[in-house]
C-alpha positions in Angstrom: 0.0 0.0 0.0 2.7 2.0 0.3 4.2 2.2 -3.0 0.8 3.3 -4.3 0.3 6.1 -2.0 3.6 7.2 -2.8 2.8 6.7 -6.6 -0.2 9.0 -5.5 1.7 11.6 -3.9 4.0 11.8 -6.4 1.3 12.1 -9.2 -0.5 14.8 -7.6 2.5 16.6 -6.7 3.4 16.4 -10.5 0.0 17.9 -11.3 0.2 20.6 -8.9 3.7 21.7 -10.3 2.4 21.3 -14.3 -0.6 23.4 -13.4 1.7 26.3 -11.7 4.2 26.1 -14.1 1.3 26.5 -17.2 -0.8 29.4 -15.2 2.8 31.3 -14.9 3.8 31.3 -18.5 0.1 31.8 -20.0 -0.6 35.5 -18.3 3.1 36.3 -20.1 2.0 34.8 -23.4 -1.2 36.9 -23.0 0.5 40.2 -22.1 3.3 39.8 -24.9 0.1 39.3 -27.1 -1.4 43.2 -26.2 1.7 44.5 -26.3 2.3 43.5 -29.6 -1.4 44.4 -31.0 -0.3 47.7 -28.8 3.0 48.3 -30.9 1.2 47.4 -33.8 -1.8 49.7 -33.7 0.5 52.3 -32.5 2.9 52.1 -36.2 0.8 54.0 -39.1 0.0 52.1 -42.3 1.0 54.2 -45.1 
């Protein structure tokens, strides 16, 4: 029984850590998105 809780543990742990690491880099994605649109609407087309 061991094993498996450890196996458990160590799954959930995983999780935790793949769902921090993807909700850190998604708000950067997102804001390097506006600040390109921003840069963008700010250059004139000629």
């Amino acid at each position: 029984m061991s094993i498996i809780l450890k196996v458990l543990s160590f799954s959930i742990w995983l999780a935790i850590m793949i769902t921090i690491i993807i909700g850190n880099l998604r708000p950067q994605r997102i804001i390097e998105n506006q600040e390109k649109t921003k840069l963008r609407n700010k250059v004139p087309f000629n």
